[in-house]
C-alpha positions in Angstrom: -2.3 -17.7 18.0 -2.8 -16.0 14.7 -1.4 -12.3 14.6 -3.0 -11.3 11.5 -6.3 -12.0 9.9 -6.9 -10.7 5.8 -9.9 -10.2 4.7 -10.4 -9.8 1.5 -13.7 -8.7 -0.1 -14.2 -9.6 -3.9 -16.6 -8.6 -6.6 -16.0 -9.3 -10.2 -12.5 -8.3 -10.3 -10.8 -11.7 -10.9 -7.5 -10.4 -12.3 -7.0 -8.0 -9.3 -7.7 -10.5 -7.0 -5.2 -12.8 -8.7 -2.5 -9.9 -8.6 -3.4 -9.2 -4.6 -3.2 -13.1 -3.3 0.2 -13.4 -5.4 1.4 -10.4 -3.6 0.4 -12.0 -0.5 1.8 -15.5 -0.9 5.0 -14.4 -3.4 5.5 -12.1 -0.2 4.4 -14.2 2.6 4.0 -12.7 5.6 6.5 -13.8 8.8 3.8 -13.6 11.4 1.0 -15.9 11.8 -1.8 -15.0 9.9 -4.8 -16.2 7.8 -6.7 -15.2 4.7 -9.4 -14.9 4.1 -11.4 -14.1 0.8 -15.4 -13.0 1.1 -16.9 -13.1 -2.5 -20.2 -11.0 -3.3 -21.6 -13.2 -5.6 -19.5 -12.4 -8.5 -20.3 -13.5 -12.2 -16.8 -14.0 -13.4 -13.8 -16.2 -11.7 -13.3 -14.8 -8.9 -13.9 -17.9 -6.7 -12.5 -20.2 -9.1 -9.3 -17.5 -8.6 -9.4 -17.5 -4.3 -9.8 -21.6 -4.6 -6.8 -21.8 -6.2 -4.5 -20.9 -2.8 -5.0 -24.1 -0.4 -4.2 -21.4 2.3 -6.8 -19.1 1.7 -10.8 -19.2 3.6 -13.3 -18.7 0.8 -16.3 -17.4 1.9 -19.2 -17.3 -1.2 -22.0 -15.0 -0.6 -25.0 -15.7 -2.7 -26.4 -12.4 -2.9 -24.0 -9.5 -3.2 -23.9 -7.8 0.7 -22.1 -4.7 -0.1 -18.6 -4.1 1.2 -19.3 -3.5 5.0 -21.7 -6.6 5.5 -18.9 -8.9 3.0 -15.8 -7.4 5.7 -18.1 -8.2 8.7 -18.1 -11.8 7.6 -15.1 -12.2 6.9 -14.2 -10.7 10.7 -17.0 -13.4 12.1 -15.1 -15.9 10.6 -11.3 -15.4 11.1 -9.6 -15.2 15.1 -6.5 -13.2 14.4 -5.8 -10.6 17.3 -5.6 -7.9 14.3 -7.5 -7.7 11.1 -6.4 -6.3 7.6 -9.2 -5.2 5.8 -7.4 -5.1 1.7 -9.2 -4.4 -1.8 -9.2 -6.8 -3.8 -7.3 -3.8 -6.2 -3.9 -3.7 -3.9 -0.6 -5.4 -4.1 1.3 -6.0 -0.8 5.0 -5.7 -1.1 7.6 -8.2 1.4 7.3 -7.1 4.6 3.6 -4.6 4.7 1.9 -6.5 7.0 4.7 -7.1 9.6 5.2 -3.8 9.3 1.6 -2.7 10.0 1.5 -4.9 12.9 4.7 -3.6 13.9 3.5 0.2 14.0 0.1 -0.5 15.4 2.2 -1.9 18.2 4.4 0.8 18.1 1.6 3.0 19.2 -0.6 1.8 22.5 -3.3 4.9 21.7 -3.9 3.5 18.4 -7.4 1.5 17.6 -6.6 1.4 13.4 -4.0 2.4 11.1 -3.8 2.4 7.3 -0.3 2.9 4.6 0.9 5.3 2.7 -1.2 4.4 -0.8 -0.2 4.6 -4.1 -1.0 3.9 -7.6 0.7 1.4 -9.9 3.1 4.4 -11.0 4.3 5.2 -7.5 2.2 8.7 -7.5 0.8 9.1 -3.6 -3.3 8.3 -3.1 -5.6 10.5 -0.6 -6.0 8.2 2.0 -6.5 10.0 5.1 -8.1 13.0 6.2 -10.5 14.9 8.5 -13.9 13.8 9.5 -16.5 13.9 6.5 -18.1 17.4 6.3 -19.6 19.5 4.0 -16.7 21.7 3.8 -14.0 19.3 4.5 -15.9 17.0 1.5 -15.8 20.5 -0.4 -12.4 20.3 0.2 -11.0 17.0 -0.6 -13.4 17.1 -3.6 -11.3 20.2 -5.0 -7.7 18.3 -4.3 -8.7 15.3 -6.6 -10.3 17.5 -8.9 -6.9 19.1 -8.8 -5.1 15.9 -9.1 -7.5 14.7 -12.0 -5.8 18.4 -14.0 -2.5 17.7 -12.7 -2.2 21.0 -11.2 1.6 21.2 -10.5 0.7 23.0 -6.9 -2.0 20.0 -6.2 0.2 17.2 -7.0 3.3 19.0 -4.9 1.1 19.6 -1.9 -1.1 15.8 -2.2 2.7 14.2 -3.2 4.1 16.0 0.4 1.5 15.0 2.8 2.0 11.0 2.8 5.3 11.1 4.4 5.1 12.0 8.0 3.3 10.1 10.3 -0.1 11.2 11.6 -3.4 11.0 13.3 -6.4 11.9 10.9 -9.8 11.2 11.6 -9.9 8.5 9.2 -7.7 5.9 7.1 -8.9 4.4 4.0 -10.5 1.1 3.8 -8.4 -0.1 0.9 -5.7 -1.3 3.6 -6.6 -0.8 7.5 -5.2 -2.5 10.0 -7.5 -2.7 13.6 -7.4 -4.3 16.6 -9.9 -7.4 17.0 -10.9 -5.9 20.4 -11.4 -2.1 19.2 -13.6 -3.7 16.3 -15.5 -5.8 17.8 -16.1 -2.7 20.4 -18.0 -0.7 18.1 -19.8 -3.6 16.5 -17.5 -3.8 13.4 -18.5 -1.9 10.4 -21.9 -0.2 10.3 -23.8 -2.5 7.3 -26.3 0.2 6.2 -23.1 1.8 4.0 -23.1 -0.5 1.3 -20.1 0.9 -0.4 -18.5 4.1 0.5 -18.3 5.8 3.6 -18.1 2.9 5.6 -14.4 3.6 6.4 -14.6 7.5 7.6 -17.8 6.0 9.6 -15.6 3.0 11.2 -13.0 5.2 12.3 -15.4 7.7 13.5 -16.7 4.9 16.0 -13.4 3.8 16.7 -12.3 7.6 17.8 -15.9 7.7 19.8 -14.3 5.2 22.2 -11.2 7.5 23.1 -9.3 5.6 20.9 -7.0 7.4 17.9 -6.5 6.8 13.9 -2.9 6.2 13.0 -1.5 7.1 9.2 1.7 5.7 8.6 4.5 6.3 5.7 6.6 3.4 7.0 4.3 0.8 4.9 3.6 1.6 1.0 1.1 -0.7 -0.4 0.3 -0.3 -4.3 -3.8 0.6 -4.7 -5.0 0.0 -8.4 -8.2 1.9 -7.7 -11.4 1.2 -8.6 -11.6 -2.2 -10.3 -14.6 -3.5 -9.4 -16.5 0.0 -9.8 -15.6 -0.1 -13.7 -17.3 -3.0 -13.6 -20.5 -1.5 -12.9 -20.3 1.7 -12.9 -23.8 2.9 -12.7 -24.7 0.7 -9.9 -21.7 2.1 -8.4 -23.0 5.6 -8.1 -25.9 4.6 -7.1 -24.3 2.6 -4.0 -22.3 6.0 -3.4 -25.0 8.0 -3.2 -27.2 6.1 -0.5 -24.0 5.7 1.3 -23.3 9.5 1.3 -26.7 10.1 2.3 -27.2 7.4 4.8 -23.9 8.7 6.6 -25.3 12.4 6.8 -28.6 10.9 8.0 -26.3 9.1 11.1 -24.1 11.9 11.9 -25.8 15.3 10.6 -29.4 14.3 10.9 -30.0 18.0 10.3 -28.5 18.6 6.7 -29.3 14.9 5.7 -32.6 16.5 4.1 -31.2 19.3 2.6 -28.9 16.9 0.9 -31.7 14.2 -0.1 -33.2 17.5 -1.9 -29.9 18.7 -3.7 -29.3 14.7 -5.0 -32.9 14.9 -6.5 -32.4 17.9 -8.3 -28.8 17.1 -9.6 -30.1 13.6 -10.3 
């Protein structure tokens, strides 16, 4: 029985998906697991980079599904009892995914949990919080823009919060661990988010089903950030914005027009 399945979803970021499957396999993991690598058409050598692990399931897409639709294939195609969903942009240290597996356990409430995140200099990532609203979008929009100044009082208060365990509404999608059973519960990952979102949205499903959102600080996994997205950074924002709008029009039908109107007028 596999424990663990990874998937892996990979668009034009060849030398970040090099740096995550040698993590992986310079690290192996001492549980059974699989991995698997779903590739969204990508122009560069990203394919020619998954084929070079004999271990690893490559999965080419000819058309490029967005990150929910890429992650649901990958789930379609693997049978471990859990499933890490990883960017392409991480690096897994000896020992992450045992431990993930290990605190998931830990905690029979749980449906999902994600690591403590940070970037290649050690500095903690945002990657948890409360469910997306305007003000609590308000919010977290004012931290990173506080982080991005390095406000001493910003950094302090971002650096603190990673290190005791706890149950936001959501975990980020850079490194989640969920239960086969929970996922396939909610009918994995909701497609129409192309990129963005799609996380808070899972774990908003998930939490629909009584079932809690764990963030531990016993796993660190290294997130390089945003990789693929310099690689086409317009069509990026574009993706972001019908995300962002898509998940208003799900779960605040109400102000989903409002915000279609304030997107026009900025755009």
């Amino acid at each position: 029985m596999i424990d663990v399945s990874i998937i892996i979803v990979s668009f034009n970021a060849a030398g970040d998906l090099d740096r995550c499957l040698t993590s992986l396999h310079r690290n192996r993991p001492l549980i059974a697991h699989e991995i698997l690598v779903v590739d969204n058409a990508s122009s560069d050598d990203s394919l020619s980079v998954a084929r070079r692990w004999p271990d690893v399931k490559v999965i080419a897409s000819t058309a490029n599904l967005g990150f929910a639709a890429a992650v649901n294939t990958g789930i379609r195609s693997s049978s471990g009892e859990a499933v890490l969903l990883l960017n392409s942009d991480t690096i897994v240290p000896a020992e992450a995914v045992e431990g993930l597996l290990r605190e998931l356990r830990r905690h029979p409430g749980a449906a999902a949990l994600g690591p403590r995140l940070v970037d290649a200099s050690g500095r903690s990532e945002l990657s948890f919080g409360r469910m997306l609203t305007p003000i609590n979008e308000w919010r977290q929009k004012r931290t990173l823009r506080g982080l991005e100044r390095g406000d001493p009082a910003t950094v302090q208060r971002v650096e603190a919060l990673p290190h005791e365990e706890r149950w936001p509404d959501w975990v980020s999608g850079a490194c989640l661990l969920v239960w086969r059973s929970d996922a396939e519960a909610v009918g994995l990952l909701d497609e129409r988010f192309f990129m963005y979102t799609e996380d808070v949205d899972f774990c908003a499903s998930l939490r629909a089903r009584g079932r809690r959102i764990l963030f531990t600080p016993a796993v660190e996994v290294v997130h390089l950030r945003g990789r693929s997205v310099a690689a086409a950074p317009a069509t990026t924002a574009e993706a972001y914005r019908r995300s962002h709008l898509a998940f208003y029009q799900k779960h605040y039908p109400t102000l989903a027009g409002l915000l279609a109107v304030y997107k026009r007028l900025r755009s």
